[in-house]
C-alpha positions as a printed Julia matrix, in Angstrom:
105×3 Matrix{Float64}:
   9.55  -35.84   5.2
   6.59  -37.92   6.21
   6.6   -36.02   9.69
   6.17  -32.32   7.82
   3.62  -33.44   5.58
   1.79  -35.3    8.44
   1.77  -32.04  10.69
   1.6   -29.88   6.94
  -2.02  -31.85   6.43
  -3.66  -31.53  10.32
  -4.2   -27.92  10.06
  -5.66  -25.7    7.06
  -1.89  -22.7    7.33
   0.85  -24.43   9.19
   3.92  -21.95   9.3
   7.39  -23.93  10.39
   9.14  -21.01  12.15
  11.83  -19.74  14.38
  11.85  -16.98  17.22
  13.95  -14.58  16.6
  13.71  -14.92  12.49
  12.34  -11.81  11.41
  11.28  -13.49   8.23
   8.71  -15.78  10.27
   7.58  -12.81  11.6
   6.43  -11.22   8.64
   4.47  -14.3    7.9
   3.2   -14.9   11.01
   2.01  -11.04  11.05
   0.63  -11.42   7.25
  -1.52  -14.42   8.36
  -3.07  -13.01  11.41
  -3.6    -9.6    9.06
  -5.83  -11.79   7.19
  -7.82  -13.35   9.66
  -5.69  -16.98   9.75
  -4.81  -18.28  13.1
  -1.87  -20.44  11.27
  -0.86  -23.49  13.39
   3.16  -22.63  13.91
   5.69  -24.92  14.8
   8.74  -23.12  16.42
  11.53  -25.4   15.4
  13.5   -23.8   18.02
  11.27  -24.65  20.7
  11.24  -28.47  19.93
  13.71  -30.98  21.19
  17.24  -30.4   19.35
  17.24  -33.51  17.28
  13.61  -33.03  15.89
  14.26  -29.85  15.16
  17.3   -31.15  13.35
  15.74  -33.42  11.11
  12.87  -31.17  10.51
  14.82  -28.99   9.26
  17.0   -30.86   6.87
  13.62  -31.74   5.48
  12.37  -28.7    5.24
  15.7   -27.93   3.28
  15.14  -30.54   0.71
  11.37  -29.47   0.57
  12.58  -25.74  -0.6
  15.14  -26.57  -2.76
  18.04  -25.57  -0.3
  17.09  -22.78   0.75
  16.54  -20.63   4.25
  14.41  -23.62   6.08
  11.99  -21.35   7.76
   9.42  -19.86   7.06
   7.85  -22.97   5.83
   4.38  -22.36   4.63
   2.15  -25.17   3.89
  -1.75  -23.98   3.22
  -4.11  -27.23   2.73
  -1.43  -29.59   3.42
   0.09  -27.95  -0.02
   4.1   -26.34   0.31
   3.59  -22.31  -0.64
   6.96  -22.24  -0.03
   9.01  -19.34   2.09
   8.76  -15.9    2.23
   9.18  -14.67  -1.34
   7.02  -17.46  -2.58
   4.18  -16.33  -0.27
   4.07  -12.33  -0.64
   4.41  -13.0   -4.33
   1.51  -15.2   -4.09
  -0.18  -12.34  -1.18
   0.5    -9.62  -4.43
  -0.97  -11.56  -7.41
  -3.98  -11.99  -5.53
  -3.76  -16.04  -5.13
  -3.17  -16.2   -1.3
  -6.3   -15.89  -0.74
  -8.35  -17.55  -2.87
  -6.0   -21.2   -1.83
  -7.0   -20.03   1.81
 -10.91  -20.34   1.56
 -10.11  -23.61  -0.37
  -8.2   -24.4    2.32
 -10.99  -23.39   4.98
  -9.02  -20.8    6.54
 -10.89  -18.11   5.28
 -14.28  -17.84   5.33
 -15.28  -14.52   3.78
């Protein structure tokens, strides 16, 4: 837990993803859409036993959910995909995003 919200605070959108996971890819797409270069950690890219415990983390952090995506903006858990489209919709995405200092306009 300590890890994620070490790596969740260094950038202003970190998205915990996976290749392949066309979930993260909506995300990752939404982001860039707006203008965010999100930092994104591939948890299938790291080494297997990180990626392991990051992802029973990220588990607990959701609730039990799907693990990824993981969307932390200002060091602050969104949540996953239904958390952050609903947020996108209701017009709060962006407004935490220029708090956050990922947006600028």
């Amino acid at each position: 837990m300590d890890r994620i919200q070490k790596l969740a605070a260094a950038s202003a959108v970190v998205i915990f993803s996976q290749n392949g996971c066309c979930m993260c890819h909506v995300v990752k797409r939404l982001f860039c859409g707006l203008g965010v270069g999100p930092t994104v950690y591939e948890l299938d890219e790291l080494q297997a036993g990180t990626a392991a415990d990051l992802e029973r983390a990220l588990l607990r952090l959701l609730g039990g959910s799907q693990p990824v995506p993981a969307v932390f903006v200002g060091g602050k858990l969104i949540g996953g995909l239904d958390h952050v489209m609903a947020a996108h919709i209701n017009g709060s995405l962006v407004p935490l995003l220029k708090e956050a200092g990922a947006l600028w306009l």
